[in-house]
C-alpha positions as CSV (number, residue, x, y, z in Angstrom):
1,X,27.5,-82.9,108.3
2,X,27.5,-81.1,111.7
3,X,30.0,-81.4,114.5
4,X,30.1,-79.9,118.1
5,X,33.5,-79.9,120.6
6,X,32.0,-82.8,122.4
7,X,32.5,-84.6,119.0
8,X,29.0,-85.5,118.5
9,X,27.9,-84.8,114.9
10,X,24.9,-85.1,112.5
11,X,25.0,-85.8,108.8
12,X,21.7,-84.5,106.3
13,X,21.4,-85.0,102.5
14,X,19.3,-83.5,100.0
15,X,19.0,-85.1,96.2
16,X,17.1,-83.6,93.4
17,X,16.0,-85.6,89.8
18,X,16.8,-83.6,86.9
19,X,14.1,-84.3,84.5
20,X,14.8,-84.3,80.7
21,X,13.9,-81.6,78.5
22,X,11.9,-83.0,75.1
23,X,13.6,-82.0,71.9
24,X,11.9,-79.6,69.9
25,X,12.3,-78.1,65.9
26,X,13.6,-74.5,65.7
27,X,12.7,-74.9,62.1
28,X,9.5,-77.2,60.7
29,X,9.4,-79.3,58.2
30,X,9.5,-78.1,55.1
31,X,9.3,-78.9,51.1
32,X,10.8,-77.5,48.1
33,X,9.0,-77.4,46.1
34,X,5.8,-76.7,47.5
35,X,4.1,-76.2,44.3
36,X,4.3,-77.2,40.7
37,X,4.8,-80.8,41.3
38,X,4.7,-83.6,38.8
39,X,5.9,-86.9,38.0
40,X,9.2,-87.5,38.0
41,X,9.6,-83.8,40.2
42,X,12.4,-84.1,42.8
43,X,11.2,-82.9,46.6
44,X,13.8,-82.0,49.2
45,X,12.5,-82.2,52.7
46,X,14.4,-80.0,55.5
47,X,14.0,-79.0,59.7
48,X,16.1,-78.6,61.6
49,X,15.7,-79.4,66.1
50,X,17.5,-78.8,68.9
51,X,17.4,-80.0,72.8
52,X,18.5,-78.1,75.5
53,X,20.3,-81.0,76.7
54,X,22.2,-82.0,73.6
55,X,22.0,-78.9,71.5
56,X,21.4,-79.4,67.9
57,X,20.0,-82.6,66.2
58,X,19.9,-84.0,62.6
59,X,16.5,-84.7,61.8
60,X,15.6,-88.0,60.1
61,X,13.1,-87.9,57.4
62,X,10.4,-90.3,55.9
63,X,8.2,-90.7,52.9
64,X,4.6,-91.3,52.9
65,X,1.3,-91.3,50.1
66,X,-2.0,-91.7,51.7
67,X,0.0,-93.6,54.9
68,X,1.8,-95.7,52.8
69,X,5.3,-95.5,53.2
70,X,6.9,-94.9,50.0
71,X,10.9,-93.8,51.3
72,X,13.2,-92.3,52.9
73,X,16.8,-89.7,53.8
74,X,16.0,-86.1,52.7
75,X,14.8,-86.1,49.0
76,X,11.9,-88.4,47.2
77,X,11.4,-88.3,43.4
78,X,7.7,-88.7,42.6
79,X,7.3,-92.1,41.3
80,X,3.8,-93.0,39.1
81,X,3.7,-96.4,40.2
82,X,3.4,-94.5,43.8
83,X,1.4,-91.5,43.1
84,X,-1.6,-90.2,41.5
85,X,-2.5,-87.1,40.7
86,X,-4.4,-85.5,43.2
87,X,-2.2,-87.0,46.2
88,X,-0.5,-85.4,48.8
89,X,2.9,-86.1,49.4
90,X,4.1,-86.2,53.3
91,X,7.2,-85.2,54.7
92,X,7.6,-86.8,58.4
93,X,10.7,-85.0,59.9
94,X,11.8,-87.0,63.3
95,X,14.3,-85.7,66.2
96,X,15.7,-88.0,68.7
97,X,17.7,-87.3,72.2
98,X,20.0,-89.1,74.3
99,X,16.4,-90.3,76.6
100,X,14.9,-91.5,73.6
101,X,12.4,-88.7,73.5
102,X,11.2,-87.9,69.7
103,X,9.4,-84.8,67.8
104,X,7.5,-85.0,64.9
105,X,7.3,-82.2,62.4
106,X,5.2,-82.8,58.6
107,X,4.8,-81.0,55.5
108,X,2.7,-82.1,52.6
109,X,2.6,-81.0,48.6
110,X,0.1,-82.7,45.9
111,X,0.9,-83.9,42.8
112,X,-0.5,-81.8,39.8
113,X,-1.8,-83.0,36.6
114,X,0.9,-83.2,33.4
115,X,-0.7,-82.8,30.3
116,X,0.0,-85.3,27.8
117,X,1.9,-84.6,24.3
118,X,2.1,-85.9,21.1
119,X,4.4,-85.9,18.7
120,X,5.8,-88.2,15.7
121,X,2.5,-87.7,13.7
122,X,2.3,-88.1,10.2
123,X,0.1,-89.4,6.7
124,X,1.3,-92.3,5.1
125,X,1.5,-92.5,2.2
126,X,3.4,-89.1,2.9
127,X,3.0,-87.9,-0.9
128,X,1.5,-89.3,-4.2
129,X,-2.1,-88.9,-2.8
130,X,-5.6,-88.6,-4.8
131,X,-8.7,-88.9,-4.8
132,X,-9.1,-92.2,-4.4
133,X,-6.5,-93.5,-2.2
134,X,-6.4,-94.4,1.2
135,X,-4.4,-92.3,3.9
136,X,-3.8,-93.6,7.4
137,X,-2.5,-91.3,10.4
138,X,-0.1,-92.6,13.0
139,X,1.4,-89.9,15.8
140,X,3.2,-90.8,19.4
141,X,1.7,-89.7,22.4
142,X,3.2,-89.5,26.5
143,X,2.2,-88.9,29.5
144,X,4.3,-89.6,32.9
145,X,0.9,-90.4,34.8
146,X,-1.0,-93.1,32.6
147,X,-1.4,-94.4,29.6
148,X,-3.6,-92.9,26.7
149,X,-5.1,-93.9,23.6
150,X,-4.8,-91.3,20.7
151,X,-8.3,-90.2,19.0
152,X,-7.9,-89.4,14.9
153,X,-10.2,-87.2,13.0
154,X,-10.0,-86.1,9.6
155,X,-11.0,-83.0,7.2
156,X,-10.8,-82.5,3.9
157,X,-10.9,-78.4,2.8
158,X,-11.2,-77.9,6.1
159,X,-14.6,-79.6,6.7
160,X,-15.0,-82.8,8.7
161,X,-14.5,-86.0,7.0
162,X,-14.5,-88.8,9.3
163,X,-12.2,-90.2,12.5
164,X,-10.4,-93.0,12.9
165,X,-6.9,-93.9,12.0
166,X,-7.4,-94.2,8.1
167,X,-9.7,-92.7,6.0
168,X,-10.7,-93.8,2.3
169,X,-10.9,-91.0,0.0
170,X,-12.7,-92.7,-2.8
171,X,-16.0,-92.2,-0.5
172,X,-15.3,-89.2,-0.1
173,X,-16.0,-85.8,-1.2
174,X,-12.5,-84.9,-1.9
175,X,-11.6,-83.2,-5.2
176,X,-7.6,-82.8,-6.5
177,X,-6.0,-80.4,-4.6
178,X,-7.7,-80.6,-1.4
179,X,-5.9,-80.3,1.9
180,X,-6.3,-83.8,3.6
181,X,-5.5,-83.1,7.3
182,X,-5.5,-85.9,10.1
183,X,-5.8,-84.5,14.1
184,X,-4.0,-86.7,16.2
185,X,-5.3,-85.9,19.8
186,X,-4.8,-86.9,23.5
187,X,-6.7,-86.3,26.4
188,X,-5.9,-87.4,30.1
189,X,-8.2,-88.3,33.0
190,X,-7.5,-84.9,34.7
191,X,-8.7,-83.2,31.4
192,X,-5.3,-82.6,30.1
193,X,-5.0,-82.6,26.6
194,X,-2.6,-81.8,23.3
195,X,-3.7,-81.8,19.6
196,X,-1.3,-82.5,16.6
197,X,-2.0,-82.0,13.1
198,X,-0.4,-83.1,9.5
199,X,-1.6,-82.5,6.0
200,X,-1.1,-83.9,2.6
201,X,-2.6,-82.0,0.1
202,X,-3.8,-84.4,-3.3
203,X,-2.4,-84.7,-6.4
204,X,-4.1,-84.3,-10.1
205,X,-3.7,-86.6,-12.6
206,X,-3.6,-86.0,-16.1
207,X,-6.6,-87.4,-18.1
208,X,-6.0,-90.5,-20.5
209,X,-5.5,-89.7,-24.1
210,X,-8.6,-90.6,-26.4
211,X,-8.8,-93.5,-28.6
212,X,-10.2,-92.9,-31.6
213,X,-11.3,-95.0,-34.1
214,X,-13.3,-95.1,-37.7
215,X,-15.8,-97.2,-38.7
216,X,-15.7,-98.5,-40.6
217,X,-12.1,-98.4,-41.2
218,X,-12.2,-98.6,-44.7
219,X,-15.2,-96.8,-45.9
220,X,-16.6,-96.2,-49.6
221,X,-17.2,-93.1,-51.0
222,X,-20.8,-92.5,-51.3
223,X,-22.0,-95.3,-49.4
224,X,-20.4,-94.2,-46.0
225,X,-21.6,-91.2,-44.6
């Protein structure tokens, strides 16, 4: 406002809009770890943004599979019923300021193949085995990423005698003291697999006393030869 002695004055105003000023990240999403993970592997997602309005923000962090949502806050164990192996894994970091404005900031990992194992195997009967008994093979096998079948083969002195979970060793070849081993094995759709063996080794049995007998039993000198 201007004013002269005659009292005669003059008012001008000037107004500028101060436009907001998007947030942005000062450190990008991020994963740990970014390799080496498997079912049941724990992730931790971090970033960190700031606006030069409000200064530093808390990022807020979401969970997706192939753009399925799958949860959310900072960490996400990987879950089988969510994942397969092959996936990738995204990390969607989100900043917010006081005008509503948002940034977006992703990482990614992929799940990696866990080879099955097996375990628990074993020959039953466990001991007082011949040549003519049956054997059958039993083992455990897991996998966090689906479920397998085991496949069982057999040898007998080391050469191949057959597959499946029993074997009969009457039509066999096998001779006492023969190692009878049963291979318990497990192999995953990624080609992922673990072999586990057990051997009984066969018993010898003592042959049956003769009988013997005279005929006939009471014989007569010179007659009976």
């Amino acid at each position: 406002t201007a004013s002269d002695a005659t009292g005669a004055s003059d008012t001008q105003s000037l107004s500028r809009i101060v436009l907001n000023s998007a947030p942005i990240f000062d450190s990008p999403a991020v994963i740990t770890p970014s390799t080496g993970v498997f079912t049941n592997t724990s992730l931790s997602c971090s970033a960190s943004g700031i606006d030069p309005n409000d200064g530093v923000l808390q990022p807020t962090y979401a969970w997706s599979v192939g753009g399925v949502d799958v949860g959310t806050g900072q960490s996400y164990t990987v879950d089988a019923n969510e994942t397969n192996v092959g996936d990738s894994i995204v990390c969607t970091a989100t900043i917010l300021d006081s005008d509503n404005e948002t940034a977006v900031s992703t990482a990614s990992v992929v799940v990696e193949n866990t080879d099955p194992v097996v375990s628990n195997i074993s020959i039953s009967p466990s001991m007082g085995n011949y040549n003519d008994s049956v054997v059958s093979c039993s083992a455990s096998v897991t996998d966090p990423d689906e479920s397998l079948v085991l496949v069982y083969n057999w040898t007998i002195a080391n050469m191949p005698s057959g597959s499946g979970s029993s074997l009969d060793l009457a039509v066999s070849s096998a001779l006492p003291s023969d190692a009878v081993t049963c291979y318990a094995t497990a192999i995953d759709s990624s080609g992922g697999s673990h072999t586990l063996s057990v051997t009984t080794t066969l018993g010898n049995r003592d042959p049956s006393s003769p009988v013997v007998t005279i005929s006939p039993s009471t014989p007569i000198e010179g007659v009976d030869t």
